[in-house]
C-alpha positions as CSV (number, residue, x, y, z in Angstrom):
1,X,121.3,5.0,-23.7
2,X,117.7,5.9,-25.0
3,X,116.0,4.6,-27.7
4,X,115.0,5.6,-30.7
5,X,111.3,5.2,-29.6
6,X,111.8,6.9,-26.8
7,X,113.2,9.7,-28.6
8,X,110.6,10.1,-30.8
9,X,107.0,8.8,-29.5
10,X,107.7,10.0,-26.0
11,X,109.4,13.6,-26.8
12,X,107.7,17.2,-26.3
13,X,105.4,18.0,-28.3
14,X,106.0,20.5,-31.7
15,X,103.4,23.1,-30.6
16,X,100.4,24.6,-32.4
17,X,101.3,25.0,-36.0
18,X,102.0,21.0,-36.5
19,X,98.9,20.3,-34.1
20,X,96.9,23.0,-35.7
21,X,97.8,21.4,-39.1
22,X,97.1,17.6,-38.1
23,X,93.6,18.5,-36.2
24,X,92.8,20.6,-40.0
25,X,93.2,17.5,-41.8
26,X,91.1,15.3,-39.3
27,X,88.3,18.3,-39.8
28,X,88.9,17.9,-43.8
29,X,88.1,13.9,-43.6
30,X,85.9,14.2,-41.2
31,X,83.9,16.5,-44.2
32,X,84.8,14.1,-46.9
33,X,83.1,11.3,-45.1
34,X,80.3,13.7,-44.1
35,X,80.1,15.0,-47.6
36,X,80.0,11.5,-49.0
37,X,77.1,10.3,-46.5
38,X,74.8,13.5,-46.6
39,X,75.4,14.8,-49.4
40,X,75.8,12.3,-52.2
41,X,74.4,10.0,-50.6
42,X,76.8,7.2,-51.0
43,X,78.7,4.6,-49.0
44,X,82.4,5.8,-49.3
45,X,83.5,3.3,-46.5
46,X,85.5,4.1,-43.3
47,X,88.8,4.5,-44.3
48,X,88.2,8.8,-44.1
49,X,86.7,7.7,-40.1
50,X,90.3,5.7,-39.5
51,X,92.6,8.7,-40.9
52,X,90.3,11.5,-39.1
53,X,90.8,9.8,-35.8
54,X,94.5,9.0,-36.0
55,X,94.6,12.7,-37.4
56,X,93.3,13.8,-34.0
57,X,95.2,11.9,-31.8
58,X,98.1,13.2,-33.4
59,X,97.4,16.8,-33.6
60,X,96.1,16.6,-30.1
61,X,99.2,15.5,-29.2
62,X,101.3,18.0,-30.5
63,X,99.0,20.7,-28.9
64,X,99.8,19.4,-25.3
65,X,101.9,21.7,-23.0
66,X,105.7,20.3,-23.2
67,X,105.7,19.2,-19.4
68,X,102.7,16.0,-21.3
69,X,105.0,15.1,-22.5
70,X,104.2,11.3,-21.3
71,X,100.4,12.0,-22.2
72,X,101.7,13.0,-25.8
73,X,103.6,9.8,-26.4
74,X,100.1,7.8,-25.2
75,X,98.3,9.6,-27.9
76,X,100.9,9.3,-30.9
77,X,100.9,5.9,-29.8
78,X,96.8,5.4,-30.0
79,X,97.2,7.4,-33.6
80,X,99.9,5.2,-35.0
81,X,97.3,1.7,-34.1
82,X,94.4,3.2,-35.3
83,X,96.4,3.6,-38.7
84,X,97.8,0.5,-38.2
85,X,94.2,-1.1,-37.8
86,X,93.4,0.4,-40.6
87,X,96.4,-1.0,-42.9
88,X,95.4,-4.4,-41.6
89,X,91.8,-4.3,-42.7
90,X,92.5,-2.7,-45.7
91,X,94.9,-6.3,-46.0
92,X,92.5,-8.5,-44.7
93,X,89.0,-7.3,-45.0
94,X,88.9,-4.7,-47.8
95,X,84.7,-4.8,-48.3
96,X,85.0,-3.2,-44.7
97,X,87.0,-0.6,-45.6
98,X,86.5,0.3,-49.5
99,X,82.6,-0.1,-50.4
């Protein structure tokens, strides 16, 4: 019998429209961090960094072929601890994350 996680971290990936969407909303806090930095010339802190690279990994993921679908389930996996990082600092170190 498979498991839940198997199910669902290791199955084929949803294609381009999910993947185009997820790899959108890195590029969108990728530019809020940028726009923060550059532009206003302020320290927003790194949380925009954690949720663009988690965005990444994830809509990489779901722009795989559907034979990766092993290579998929590695990179959901890397996005879901990089979130998860960033829930813990927010819990344990907040000056590191919120400035």
């Amino acid at each position: 019998m498979p498991s839940i996680i198997d199910e669902t971290v290791f199955s084929e990936p949803s294609g381009q429209p999910i993947g185009a969407i997820q790899l959108c909303a890195a590029l969108i806090f990728s530019g809020v961090y940028g726009y923060a930095m550059f532009a206003e010339n302020s320290t927003l802190g790194s949380w925009p960094l954690f949720m663009a690279a988690g965005s990444a990994l994830s809509g990489i993921a779901e722009s795989l072929p559907n034979t990766r679908r092993q290579a998929a389930g590695v990179l959901r996996l890397t996005g879901l601890f990089v979130l998860l990082c960033l829930l813990v600092a927010i819990l344990f170190a907040p000056e590191f994350v919120i400035q």
